[in-house]
N, C-alpha and C positions, 0 to 999 in steps of 0.2 A: 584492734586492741581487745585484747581478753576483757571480758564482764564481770558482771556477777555469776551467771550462770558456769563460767571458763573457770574463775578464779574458786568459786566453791567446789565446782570437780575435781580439783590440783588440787586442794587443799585436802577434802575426802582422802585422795588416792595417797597422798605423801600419807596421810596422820593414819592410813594401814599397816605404815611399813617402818614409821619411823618411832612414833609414841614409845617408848619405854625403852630406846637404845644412847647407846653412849657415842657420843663424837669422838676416833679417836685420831683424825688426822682433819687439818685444813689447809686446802690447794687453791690460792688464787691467780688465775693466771693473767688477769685483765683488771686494775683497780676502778678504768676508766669512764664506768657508765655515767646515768644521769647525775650521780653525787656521785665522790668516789668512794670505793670499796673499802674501811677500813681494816686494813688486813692486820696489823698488829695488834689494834684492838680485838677483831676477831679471835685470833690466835690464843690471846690471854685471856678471853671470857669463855670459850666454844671446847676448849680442847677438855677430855674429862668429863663433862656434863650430860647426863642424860634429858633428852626431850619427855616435857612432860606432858603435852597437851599442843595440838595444833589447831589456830583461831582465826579467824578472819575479820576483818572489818573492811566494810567497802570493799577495792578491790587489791587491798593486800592481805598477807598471810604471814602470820607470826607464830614461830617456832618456840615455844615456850620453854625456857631451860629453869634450874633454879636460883639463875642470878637474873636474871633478864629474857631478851626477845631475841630475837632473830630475825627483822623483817625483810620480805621480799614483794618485790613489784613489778608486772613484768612488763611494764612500758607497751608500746606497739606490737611486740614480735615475740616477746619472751617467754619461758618458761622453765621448768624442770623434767628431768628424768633420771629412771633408776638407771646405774649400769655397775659393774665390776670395777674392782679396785684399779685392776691393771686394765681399763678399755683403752684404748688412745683416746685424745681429748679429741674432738673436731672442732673445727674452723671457729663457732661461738659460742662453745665454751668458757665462761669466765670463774666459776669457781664450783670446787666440790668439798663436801663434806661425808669420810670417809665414816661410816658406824659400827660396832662391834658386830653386826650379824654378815659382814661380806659384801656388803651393800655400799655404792657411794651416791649420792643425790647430786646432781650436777645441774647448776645453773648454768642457763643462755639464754643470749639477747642479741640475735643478728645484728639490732640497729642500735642495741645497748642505749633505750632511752627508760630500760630499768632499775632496778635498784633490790642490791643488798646489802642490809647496816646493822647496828648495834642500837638495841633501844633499852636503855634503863629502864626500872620500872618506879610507877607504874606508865605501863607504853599508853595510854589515853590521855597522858598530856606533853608527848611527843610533837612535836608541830606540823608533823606530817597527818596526823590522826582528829588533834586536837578538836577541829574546825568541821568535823564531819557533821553530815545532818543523820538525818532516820534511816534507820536498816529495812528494805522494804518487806522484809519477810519476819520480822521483830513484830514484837505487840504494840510498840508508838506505833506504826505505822497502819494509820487506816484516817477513813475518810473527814472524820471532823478532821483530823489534821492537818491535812491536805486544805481545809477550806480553810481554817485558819491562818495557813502558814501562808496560800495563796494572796487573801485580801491586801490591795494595796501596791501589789506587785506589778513591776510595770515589764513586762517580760511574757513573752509566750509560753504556752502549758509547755510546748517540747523542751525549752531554753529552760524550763522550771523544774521540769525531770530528771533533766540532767545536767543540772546541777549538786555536785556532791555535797555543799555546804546544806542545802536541801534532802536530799535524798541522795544514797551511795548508790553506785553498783550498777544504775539505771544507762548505759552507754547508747550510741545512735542504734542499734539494733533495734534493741528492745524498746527503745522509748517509741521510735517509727510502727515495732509491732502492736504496742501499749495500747498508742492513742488509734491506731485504727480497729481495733476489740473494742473500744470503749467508744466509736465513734465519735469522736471528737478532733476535731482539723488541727493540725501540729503548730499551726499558727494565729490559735484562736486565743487571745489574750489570758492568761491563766485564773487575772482577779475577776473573768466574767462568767466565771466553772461555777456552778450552783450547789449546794451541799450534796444533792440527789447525783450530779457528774463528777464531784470530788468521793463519793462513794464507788463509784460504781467503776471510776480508776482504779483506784486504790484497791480496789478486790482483784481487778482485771491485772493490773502489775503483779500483784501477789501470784495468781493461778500462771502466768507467762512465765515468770522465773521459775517457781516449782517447775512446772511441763518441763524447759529448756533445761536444769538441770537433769531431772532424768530419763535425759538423753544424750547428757555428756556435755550441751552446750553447741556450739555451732562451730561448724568448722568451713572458711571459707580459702584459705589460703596456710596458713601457718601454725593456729592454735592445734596443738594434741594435751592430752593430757599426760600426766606424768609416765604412764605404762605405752606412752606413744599414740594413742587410738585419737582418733578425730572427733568430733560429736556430730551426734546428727537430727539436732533440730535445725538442720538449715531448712530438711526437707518439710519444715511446718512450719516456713514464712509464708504470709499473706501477703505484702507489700513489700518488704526491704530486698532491694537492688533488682524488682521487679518491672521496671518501666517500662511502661511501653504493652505490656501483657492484661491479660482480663481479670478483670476483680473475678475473686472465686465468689462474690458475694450477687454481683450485679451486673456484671461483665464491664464495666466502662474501662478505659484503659488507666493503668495506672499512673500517675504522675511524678516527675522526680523539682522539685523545687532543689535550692540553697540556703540552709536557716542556720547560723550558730556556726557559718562556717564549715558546716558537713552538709553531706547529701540528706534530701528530705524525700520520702517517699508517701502515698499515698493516696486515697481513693476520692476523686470528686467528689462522685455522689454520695458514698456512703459516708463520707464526713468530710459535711457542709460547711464553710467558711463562717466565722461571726466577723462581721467589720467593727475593725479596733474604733475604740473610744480615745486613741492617743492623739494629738496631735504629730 
């Protein structure tokens, strides 16, 4: 699933090419994603409108027109690119929007567990938005917070990262990359993080998403960005879907656990387990 880092690269590359044009055609050819595609609404809101600003929250992307949004999500698989009016569509393509400069932006989602809607304004009390926590690269976002938001929490620091209602954007990549920079074990109970490791996250998440944006983000399978290119902070993981290989830190081999229902990577030694105080 595209990131933070995925989702702010897509979002950069569209708002070069889209900021300041006019929509003058809308082609749906798939309504059926995770929600479905409001195409008549679309049709009535989108046609005529110039984009005035493209914005992201977490890991969506809102096309700012001047009645409303345009939100896009790209689930698992999904994405956008540029192509010509006349391209052929391929296989998972579900919608395009044609713009005055020759250009069409085409959505797709192989496994279509994305999303593009019609959001009123103002889109921050949409319900899809609503409910978000801290932007990690935002000015809330630093260490008292962290220790605050922590305390009481009965949930591990990884389960506490990536959580959106928490903190946005933060996905198994990066949280796996996160807490092994900050040494800290992905299963060490979140409310027993000290203000001094609630800092010293919190800077560390910040400098990880910067790096992995520019570098496009990480491309393991599927994500490109809108101009098609891959990214290539894969080549600057330290742990994620490394197991079994030598810490670049201390050579022990790395570990892959199960936490939150995804794979969990990580270093023995370099970050030491705390035994939980739960029952």
């Amino acid at each position: 699933m595209p990131e933070l880092p995925e989702v702010e690269t897509i979002r950069r590359g569209v708002a070069e090419r889209i900021v300041g044009r006019t929509i003058q055609a809308l082609a749906v050819r798939r309504t059926d994603l995770r929600w479905p595609v409001p195409e008549v609404t679309l049709r009535q809101k989108v046609i005529g409108k110039t984009i005035l600003k493209v914005e992201r929250r977490g890991k969506y992307v809102l096309l700012a027109c001047p009645n409303g949004f345009i939100l896009l999500h790209f689930g698992m698989t999904g994405g956008v690119r540029w192509v010509r009016p006349d391209a052929p569509w391929e296989k998972h393509d579900h919608v395009a929007l044609e713009l005055d400069n020759n250009l069409t932006l085409r959505f797709y989602d192989p496994r279509r567990f994305g999303a593009l809607l019609w959001v009123d304004p103002p889109w921050e009390s949409h319900p899809l938005l609503a409910n978000l926590g801290v932007e990690p690269l935002g000015e809330a976002f630093h260490g008292d917070h962290l220790f605050a938001a922590s305390r009481n929490r009965r949930v591990s620091v990884k389960g506490f990262l990536m959580d959106a209602k928490m903190v946005v954007g933060v996905g198994n990549i990066y949280a796996n990359e996160a807490l092994f920079l900050a040494g800290l074990h992905p299963e060490r109970p979140v409310d027993q993080l000290t203000l001094d490791d609630c800092q010293r996250l919190a800077q560390t998440v910040r400098e990880l998403l910067s790096a992995a944006i520019a570098k496009g983000g990480t491309t393991f399978r599927d994500y490109r960005d809108s101009d098609g290119n891959m990214g290539y902070f894969k080549m600057d993981l330290h742990v994620y879907q490394r197991q079994g290989e030598p810490c670049f830190t201390c050579n022990s081999p790395i570990q892959m656990t199960r936490s939150h229902g995804r794979s969990t990577f990580h270093c023995p030694a370099c970050q030491k387990p705390v035994r939980s105080p739960w029952p």
